[in-house]
The first five atom37 places (N, CA, C, CB, O) and aatype in JSON, in Angstrom:
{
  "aatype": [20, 20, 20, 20, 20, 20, 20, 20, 20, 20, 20, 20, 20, 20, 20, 20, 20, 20, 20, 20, 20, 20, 20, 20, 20, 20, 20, 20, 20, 20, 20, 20, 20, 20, 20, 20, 20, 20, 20, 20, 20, 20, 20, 20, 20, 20, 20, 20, 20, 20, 20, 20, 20, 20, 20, 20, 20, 20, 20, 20, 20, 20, 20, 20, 20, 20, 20, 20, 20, 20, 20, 20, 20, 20, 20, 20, 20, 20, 20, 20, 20, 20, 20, 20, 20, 20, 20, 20, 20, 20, 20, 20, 20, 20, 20, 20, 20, 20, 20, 20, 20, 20, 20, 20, 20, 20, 20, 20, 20, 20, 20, 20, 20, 20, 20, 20, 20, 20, 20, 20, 20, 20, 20, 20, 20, 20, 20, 20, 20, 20, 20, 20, 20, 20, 20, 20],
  "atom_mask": [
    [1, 1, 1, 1, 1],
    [1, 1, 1, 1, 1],
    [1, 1, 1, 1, 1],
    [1, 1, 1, 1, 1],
    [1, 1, 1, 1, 1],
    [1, 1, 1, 1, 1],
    [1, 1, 1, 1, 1],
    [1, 1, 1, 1, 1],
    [1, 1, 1, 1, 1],
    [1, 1, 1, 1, 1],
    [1, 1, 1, 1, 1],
    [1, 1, 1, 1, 1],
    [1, 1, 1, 1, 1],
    [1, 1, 1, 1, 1],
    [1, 1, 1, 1, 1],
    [1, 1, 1, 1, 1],
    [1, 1, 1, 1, 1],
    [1, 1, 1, 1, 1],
    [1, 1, 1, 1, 1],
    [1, 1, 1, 1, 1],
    [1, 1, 1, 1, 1],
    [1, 1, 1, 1, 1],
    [1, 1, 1, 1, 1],
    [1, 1, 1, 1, 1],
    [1, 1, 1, 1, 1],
    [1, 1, 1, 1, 1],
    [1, 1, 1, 1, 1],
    [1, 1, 1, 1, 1],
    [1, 1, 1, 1, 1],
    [1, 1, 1, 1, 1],
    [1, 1, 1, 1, 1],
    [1, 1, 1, 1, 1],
    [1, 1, 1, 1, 1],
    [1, 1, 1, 1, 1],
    [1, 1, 1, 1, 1],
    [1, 1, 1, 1, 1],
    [1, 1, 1, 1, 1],
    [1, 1, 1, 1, 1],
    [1, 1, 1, 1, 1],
    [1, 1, 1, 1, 1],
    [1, 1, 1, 1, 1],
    [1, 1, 1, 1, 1],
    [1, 1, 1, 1, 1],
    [1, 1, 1, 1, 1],
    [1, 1, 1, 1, 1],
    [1, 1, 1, 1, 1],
    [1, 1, 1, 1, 1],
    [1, 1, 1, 1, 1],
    [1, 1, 1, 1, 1],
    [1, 1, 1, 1, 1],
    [1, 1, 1, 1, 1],
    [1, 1, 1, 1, 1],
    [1, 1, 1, 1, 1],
    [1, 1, 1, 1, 1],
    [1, 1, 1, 1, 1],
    [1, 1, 1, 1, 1],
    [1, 1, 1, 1, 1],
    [1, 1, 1, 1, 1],
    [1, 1, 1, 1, 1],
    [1, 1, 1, 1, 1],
    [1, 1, 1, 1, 1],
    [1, 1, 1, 1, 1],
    [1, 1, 1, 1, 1],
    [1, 1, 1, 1, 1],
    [1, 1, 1, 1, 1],
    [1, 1, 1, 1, 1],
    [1, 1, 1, 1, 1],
    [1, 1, 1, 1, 1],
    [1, 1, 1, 1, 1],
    [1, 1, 1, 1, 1],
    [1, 1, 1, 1, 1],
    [1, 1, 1, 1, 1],
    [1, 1, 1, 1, 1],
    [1, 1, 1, 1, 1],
    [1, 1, 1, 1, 1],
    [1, 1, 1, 1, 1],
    [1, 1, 1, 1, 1],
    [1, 1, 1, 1, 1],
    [1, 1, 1, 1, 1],
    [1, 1, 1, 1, 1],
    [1, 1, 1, 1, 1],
    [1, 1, 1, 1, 1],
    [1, 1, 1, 1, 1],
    [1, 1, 1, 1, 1],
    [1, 1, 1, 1, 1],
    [1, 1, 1, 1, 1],
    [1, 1, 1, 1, 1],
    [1, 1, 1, 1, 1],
    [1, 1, 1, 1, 1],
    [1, 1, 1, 1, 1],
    [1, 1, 1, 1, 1],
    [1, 1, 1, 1, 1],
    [1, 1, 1, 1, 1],
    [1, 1, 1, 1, 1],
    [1, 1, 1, 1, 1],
    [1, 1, 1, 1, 1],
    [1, 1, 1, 1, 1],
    [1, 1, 1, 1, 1],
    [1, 1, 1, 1, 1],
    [1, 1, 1, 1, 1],
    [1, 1, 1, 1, 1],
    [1, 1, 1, 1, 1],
    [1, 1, 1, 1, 1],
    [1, 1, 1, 1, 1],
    [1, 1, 1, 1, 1],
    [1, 1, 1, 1, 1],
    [1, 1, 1, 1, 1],
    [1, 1, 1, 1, 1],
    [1, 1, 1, 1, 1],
    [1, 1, 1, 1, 1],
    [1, 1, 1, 1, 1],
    [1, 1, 1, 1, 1],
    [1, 1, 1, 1, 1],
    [1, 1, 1, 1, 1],
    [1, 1, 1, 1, 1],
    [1, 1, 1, 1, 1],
    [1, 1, 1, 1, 1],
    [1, 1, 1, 1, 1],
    [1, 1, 1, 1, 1],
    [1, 1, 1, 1, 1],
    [1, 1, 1, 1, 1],
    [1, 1, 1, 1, 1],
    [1, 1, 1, 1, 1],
    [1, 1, 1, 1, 1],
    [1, 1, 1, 1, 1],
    [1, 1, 1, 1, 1],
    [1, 1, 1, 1, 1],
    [1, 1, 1, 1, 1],
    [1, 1, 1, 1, 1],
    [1, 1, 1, 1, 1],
    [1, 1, 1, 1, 1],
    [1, 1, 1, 1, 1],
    [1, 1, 1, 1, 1],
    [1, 1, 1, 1, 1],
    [1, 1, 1, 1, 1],
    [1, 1, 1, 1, 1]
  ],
  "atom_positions": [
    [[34.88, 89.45, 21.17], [33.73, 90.03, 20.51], [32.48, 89.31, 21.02], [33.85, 89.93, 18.96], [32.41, 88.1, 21.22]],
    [[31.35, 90.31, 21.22], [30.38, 89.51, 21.58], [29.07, 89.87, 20.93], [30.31, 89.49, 22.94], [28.71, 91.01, 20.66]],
    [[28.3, 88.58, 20.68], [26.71, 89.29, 19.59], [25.9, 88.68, 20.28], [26.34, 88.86, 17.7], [24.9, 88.1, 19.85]],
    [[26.43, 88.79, 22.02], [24.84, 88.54, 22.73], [23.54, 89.11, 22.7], [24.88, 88.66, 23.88], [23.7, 90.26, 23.11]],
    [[22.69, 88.99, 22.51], [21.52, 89.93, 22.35], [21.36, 90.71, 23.7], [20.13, 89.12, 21.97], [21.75, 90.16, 24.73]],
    [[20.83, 91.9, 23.76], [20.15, 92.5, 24.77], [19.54, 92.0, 26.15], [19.31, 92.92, 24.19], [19.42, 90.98, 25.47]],
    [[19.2, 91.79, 27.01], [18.7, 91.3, 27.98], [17.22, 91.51, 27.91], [19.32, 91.77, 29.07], [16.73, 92.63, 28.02]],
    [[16.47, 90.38, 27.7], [14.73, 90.4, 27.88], [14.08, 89.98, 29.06], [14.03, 89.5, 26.91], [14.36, 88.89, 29.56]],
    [[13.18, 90.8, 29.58], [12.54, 90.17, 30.51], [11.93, 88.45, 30.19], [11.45, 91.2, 30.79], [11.46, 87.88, 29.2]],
    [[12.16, 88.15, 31.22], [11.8, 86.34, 31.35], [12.32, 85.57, 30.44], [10.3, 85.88, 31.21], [11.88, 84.5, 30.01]],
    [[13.33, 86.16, 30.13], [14.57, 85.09, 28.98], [14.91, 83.85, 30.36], [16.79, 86.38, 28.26], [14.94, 83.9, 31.59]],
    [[15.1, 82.87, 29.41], [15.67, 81.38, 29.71], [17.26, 81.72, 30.05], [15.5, 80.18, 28.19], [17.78, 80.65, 30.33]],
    [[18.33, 82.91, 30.16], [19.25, 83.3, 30.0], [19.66, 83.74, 31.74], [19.11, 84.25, 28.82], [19.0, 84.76, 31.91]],
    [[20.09, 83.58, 32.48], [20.39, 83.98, 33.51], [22.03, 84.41, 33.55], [19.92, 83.01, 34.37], [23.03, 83.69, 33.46]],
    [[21.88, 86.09, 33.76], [23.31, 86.16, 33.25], [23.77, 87.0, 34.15], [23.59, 86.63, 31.78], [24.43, 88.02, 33.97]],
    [[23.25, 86.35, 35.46], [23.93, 86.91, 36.84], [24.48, 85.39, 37.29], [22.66, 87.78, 38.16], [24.71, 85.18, 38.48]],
    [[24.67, 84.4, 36.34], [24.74, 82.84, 36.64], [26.18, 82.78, 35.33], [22.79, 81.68, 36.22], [25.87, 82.28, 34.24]],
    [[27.25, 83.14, 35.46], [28.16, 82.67, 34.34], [28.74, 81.16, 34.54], [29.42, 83.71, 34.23], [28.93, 80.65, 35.64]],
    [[28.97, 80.6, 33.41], [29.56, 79.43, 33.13], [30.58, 79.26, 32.42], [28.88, 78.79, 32.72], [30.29, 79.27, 31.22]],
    [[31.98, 79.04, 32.7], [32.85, 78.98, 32.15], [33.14, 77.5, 31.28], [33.63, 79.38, 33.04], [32.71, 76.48, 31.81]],
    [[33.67, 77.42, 30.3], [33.53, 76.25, 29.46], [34.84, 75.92, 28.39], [32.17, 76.48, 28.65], [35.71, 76.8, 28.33]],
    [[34.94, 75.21, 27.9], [35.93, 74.96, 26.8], [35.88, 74.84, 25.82], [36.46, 74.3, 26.78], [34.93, 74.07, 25.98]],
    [[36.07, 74.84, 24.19], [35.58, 74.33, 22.9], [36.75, 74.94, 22.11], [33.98, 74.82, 22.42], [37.11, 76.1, 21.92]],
    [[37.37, 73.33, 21.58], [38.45, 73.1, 20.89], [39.71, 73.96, 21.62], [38.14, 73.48, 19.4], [40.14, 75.0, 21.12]],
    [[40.21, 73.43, 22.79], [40.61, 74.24, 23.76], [41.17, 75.52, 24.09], [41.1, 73.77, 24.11], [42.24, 75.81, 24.62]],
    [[39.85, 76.51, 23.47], [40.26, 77.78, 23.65], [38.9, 78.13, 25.32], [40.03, 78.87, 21.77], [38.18, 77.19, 25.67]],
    [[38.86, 78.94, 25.77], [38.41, 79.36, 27.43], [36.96, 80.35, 26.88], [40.02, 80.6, 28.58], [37.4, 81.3, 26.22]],
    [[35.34, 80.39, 26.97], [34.6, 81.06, 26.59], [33.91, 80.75, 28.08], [34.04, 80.82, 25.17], [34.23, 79.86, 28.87]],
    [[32.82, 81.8, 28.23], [31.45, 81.96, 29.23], [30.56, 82.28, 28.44], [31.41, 83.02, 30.39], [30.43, 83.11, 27.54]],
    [[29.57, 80.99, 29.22], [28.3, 81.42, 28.77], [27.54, 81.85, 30.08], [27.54, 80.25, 27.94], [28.16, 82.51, 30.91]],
    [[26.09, 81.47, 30.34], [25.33, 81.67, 31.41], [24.41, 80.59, 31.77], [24.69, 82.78, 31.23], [23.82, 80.18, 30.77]],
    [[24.1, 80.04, 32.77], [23.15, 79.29, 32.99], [21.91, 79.69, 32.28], [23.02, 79.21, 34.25], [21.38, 80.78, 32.48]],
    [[21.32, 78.54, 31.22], [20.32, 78.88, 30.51], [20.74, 78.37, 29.05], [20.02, 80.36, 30.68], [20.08, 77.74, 28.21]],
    [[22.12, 78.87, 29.03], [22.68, 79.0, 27.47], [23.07, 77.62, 26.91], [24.09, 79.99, 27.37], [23.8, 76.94, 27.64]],
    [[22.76, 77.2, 25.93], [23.1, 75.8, 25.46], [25.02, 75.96, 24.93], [21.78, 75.34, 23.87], [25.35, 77.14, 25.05]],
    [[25.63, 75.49, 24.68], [26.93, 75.28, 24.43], [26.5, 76.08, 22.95], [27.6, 73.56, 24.54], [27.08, 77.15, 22.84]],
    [[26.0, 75.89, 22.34], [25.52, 76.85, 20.38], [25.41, 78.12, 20.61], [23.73, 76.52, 19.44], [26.13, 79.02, 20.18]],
    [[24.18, 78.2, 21.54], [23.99, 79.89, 21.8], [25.35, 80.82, 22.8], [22.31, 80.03, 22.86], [25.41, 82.05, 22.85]],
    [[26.13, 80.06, 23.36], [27.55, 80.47, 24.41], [28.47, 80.72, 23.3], [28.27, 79.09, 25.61], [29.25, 81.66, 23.5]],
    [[28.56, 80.16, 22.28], [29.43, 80.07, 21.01], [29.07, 81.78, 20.33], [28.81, 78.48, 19.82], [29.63, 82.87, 20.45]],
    [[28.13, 81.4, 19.77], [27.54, 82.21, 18.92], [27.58, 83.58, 19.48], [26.24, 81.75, 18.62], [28.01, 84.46, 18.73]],
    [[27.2, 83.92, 20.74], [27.53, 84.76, 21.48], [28.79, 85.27, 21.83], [27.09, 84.49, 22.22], [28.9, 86.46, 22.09]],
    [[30.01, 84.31, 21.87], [31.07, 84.66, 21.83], [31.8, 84.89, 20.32], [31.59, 83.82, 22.63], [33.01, 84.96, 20.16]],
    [[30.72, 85.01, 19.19], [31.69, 84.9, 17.54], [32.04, 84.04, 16.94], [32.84, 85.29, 17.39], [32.44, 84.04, 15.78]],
    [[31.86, 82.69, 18.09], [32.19, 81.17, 16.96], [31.09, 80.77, 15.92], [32.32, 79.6, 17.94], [30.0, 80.44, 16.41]],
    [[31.18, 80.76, 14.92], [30.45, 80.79, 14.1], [30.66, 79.61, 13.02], [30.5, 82.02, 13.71], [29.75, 79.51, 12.2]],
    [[32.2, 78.32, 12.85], [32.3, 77.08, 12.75], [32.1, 76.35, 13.9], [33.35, 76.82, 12.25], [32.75, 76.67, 14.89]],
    [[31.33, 75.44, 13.97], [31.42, 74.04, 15.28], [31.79, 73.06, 14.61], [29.97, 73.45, 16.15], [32.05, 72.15, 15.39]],
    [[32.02, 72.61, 13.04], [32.74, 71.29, 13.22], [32.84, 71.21, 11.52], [31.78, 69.88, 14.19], [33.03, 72.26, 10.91]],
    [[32.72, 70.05, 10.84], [32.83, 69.97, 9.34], [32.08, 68.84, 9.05], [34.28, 69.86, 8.74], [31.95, 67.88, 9.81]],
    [[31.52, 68.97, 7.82], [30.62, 68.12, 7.65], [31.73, 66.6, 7.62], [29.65, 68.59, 6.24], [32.94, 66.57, 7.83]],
    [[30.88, 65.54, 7.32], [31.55, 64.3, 7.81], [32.26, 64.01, 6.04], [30.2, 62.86, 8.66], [33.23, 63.26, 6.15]],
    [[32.0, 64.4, 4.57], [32.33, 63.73, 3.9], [33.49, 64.7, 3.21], [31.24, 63.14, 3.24], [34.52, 64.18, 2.79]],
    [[33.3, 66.11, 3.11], [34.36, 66.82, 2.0], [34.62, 67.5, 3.15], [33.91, 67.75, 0.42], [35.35, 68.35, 2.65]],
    [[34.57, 67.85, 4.58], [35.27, 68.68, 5.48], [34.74, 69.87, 5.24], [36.7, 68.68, 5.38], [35.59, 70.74, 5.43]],
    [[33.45, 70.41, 4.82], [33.32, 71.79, 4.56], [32.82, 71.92, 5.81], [32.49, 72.33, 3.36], [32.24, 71.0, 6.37]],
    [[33.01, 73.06, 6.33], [32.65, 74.13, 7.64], [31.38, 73.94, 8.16], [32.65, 75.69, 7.27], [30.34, 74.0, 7.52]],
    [[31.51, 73.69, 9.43], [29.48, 73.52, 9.69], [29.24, 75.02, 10.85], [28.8, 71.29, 11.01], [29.99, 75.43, 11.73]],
    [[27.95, 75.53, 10.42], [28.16, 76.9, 11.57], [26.22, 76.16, 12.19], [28.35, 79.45, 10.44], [25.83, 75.0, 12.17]],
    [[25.67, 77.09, 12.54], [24.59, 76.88, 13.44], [23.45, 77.15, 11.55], [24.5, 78.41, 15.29], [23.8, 77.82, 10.58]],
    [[22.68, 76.66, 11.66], [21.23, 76.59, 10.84], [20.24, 77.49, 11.41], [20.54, 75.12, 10.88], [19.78, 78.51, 10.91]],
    [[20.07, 77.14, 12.12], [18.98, 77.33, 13.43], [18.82, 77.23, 14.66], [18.22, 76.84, 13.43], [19.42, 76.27, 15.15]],
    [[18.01, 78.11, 15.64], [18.17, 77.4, 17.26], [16.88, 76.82, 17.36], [18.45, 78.55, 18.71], [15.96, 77.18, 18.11]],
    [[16.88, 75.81, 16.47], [15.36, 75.27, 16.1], [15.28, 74.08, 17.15], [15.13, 74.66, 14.3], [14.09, 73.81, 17.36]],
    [[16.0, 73.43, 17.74], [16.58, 72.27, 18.33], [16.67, 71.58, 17.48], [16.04, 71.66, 19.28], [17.12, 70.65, 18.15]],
    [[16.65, 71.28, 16.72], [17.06, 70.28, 15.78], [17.98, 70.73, 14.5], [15.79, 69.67, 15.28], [17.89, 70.57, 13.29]],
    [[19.02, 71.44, 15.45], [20.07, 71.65, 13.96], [21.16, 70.24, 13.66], [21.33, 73.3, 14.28], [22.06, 70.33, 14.5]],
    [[21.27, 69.63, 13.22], [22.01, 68.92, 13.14], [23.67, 69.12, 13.06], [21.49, 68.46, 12.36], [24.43, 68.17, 13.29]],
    [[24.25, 70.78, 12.63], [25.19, 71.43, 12.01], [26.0, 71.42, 13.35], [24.78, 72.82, 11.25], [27.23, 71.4, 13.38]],
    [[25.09, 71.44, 14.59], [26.0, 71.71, 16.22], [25.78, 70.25, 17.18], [25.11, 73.36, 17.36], [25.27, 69.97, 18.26]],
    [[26.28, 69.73, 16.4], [26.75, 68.02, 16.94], [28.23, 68.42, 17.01], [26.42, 66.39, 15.62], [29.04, 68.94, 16.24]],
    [[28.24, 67.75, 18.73], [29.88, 68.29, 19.36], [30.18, 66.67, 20.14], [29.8, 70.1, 20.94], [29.46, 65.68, 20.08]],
    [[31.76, 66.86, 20.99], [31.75, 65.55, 21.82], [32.22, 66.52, 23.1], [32.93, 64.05, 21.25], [33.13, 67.34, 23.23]],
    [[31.39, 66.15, 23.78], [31.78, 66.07, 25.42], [32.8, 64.87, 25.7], [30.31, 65.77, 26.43], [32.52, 63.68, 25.56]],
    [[33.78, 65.28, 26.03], [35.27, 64.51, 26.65], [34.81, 63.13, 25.33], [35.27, 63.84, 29.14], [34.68, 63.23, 24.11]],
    [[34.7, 62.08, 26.13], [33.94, 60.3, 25.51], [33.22, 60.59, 24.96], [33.21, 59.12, 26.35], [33.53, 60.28, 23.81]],
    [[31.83, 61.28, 24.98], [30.7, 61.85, 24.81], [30.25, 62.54, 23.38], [30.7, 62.69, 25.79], [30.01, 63.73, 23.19]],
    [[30.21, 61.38, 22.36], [30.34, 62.06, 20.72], [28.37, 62.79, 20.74], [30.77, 60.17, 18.95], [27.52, 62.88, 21.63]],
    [[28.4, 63.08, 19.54], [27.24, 63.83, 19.1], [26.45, 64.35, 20.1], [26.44, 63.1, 18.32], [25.27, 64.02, 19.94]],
    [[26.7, 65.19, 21.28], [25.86, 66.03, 22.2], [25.38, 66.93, 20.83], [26.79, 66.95, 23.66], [25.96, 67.21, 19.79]],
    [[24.03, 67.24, 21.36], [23.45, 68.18, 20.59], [23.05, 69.5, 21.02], [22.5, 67.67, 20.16], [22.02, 70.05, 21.4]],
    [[24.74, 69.94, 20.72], [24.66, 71.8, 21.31], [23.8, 72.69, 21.15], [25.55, 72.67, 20.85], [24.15, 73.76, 21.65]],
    [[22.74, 72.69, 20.61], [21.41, 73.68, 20.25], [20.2, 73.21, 21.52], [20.68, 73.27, 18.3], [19.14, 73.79, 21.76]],
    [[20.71, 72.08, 22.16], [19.67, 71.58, 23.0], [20.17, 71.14, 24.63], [19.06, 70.3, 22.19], [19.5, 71.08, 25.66]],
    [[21.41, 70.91, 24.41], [21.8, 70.56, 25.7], [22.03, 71.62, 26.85], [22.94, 69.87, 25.52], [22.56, 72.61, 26.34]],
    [[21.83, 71.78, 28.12], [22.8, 72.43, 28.71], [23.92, 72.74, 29.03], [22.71, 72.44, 29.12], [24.75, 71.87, 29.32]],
    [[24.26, 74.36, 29.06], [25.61, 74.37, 29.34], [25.9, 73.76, 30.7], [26.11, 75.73, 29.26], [25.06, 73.25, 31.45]],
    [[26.8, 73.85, 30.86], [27.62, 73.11, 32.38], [28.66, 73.46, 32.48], [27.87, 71.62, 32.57], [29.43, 73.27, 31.54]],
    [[29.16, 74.17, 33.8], [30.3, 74.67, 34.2], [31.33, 73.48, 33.75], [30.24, 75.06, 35.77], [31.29, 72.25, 33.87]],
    [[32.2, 74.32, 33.23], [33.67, 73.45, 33.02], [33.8, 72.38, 31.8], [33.95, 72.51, 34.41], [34.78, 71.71, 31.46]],
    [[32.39, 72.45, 31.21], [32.57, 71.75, 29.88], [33.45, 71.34, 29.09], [32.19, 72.17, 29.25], [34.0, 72.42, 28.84]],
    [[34.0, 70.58, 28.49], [35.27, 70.43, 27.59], [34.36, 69.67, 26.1], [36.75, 69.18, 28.54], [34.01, 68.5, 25.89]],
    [[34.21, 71.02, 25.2], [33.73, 70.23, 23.92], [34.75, 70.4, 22.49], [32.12, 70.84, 23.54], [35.52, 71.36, 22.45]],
    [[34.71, 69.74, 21.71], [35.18, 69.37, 20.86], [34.58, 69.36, 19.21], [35.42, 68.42, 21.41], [33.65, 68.56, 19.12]],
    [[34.72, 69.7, 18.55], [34.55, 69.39, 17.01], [34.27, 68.31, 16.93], [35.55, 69.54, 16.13], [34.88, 67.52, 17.65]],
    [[33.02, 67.69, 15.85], [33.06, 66.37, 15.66], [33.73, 66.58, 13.89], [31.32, 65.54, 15.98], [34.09, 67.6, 13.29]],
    [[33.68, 65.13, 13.48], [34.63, 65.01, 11.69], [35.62, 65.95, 11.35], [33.62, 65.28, 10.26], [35.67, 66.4, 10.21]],
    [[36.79, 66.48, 12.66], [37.71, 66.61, 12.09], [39.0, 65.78, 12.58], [37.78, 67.84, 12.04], [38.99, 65.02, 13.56]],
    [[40.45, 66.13, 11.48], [41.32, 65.36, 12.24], [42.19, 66.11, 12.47], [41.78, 64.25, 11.79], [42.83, 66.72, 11.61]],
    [[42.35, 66.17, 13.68], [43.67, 67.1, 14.61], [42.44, 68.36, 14.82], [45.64, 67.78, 13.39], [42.73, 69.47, 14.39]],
    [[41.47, 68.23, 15.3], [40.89, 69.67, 15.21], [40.08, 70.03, 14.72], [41.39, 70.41, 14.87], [39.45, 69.28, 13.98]],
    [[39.63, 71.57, 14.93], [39.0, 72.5, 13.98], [39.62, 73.4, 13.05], [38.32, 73.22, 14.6], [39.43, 73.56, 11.85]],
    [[40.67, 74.15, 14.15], [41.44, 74.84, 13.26], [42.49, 74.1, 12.64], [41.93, 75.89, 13.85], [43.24, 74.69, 11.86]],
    [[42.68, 72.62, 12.93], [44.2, 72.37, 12.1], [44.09, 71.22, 11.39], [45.58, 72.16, 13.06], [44.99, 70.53, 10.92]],
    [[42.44, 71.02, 11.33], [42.0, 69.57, 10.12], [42.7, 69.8, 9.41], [40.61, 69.29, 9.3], [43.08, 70.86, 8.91]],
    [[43.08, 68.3, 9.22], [44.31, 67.58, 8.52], [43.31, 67.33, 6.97], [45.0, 65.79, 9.55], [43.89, 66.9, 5.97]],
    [[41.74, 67.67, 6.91], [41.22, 67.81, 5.6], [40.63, 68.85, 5.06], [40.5, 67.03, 5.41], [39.83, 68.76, 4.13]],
    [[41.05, 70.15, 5.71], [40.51, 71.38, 5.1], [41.11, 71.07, 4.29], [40.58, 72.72, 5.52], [40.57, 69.99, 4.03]],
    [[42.02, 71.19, 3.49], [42.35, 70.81, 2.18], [41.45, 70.6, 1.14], [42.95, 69.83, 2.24], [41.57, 71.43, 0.23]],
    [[40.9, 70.06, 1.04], [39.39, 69.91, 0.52], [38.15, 70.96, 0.34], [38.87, 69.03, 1.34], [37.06, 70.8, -0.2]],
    [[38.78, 72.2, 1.08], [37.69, 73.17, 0.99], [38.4, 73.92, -0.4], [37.43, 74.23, 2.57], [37.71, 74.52, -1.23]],
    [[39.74, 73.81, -0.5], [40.24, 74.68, -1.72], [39.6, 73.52, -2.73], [42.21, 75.04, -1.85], [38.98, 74.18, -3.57]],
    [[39.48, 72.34, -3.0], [38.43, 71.47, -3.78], [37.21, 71.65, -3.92], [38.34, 70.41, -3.43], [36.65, 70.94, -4.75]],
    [[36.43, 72.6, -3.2], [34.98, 72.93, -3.18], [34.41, 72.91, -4.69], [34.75, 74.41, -2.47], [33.84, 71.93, -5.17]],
    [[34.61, 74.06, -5.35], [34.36, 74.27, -6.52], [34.18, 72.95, -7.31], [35.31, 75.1, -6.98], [33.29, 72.86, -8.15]],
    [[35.01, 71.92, -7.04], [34.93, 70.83, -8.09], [33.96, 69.51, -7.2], [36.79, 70.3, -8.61], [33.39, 68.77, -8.0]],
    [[33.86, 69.34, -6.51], [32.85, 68.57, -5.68], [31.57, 68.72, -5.64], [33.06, 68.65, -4.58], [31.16, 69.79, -5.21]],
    [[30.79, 67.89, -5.98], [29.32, 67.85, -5.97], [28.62, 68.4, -4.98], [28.89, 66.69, -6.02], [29.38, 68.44, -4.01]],
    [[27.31, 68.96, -4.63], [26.74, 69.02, -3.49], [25.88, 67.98, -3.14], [26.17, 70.07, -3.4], [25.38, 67.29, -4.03]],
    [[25.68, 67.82, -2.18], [25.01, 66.37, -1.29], [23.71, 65.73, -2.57], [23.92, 67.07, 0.75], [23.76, 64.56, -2.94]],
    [[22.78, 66.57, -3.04], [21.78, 66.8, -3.88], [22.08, 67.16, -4.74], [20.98, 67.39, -3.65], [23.24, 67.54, -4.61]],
    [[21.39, 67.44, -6.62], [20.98, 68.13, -7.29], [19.92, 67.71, -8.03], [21.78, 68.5, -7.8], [19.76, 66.66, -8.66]],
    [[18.93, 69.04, -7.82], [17.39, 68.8, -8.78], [17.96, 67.91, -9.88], [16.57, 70.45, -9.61], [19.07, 68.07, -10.38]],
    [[16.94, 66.8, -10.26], [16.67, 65.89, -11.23], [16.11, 67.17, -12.77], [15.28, 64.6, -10.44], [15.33, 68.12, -12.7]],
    [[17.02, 66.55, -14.16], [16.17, 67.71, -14.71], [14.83, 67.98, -14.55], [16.21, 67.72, -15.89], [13.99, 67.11, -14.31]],
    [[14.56, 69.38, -14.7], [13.48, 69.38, -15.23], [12.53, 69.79, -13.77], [13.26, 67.95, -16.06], [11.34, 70.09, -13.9]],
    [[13.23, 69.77, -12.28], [12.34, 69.83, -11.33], [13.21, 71.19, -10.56], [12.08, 68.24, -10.46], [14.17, 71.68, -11.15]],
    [[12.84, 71.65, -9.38], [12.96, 72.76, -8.96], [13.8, 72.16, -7.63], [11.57, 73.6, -8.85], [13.55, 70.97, -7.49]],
    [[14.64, 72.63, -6.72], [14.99, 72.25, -5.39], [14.41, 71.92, -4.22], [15.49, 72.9, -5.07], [14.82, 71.18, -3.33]],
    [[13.02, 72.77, -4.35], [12.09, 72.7, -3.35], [11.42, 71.14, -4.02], [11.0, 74.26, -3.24], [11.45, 70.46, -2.99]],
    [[11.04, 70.52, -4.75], [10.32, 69.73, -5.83], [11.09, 68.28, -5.27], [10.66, 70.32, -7.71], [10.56, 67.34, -4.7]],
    [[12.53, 68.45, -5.65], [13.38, 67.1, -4.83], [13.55, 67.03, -3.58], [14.72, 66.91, -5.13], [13.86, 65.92, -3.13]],
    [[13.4, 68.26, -2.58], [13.17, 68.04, -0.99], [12.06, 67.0, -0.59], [12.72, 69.45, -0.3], [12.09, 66.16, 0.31]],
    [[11.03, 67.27, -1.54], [9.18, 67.0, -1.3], [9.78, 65.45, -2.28], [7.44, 68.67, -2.39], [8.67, 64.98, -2.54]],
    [[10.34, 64.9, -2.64], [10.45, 63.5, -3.03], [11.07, 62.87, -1.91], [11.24, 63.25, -4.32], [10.66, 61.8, -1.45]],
    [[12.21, 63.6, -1.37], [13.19, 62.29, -0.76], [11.98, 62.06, 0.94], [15.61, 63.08, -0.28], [12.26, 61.19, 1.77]]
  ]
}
């Protein structure tokens, strides 16, 4: 499946340039241009890894460069930052905070725990969400 966008004149996307790549060792192409996030996303991957403390699912935020959600490891190579890096033929990336994987974390387990686990934050009484962003 693919949700590449359309082709625009003077896109950063060169897609007479394919790049073949790896992530969590299944076989995807992207194109010269394409960061390892946008090659994903384009191909339907829509988890890159789990957060580091309850294992919940991390997908893309933004192609803001600064998503934090598409932190991957190149081979040795922990926290590349897939929203910003280039792709590169033959890539081999990886999930970061899981164990055995993406698909076979040994702590999804913990996502059927969701419901009972706190979220990272909660408004202080009496204040709004946006209100405790603007404190911390």
């Amino acid at each position: 499946m693919s949700s590449r966008l359309p082709p625009v004149e003077g896109e950063w996307i060169d897609r007479q340039q394919p790049r073949a790549f790896r992530f969590e060792g299944r076989s995807y192409q992207g194109y010269v241009g394409d960061t390892p996030a946008s090659a994903l996303w384009a191909a339907g991957v829509r988890t890159l890894g789990r957060r580091f403390k309850y294992h919940r699912p991390r997908g893309l935020l933004s192609f803001a460069n600064h998503d934090v959600n598409s932190m991957m490891q190149v081979g040795d190579r922990p926290n590349l930052r897939a929203d910003v890096e280039p792709l590169e033929a033959n890539m081999v990336l990886s999930a970061v905070n899981t164990f055995g994987g993406l698909a076979q974390d040994r702590a999804r387990v913990l996502d059927q725990l969701g419901r009972f686990l706190p979220p990272a934050h909660r408004p202080r009484s009496g204040e709004s969400r946006g209100a405790a962003a603007a404190h911390r």
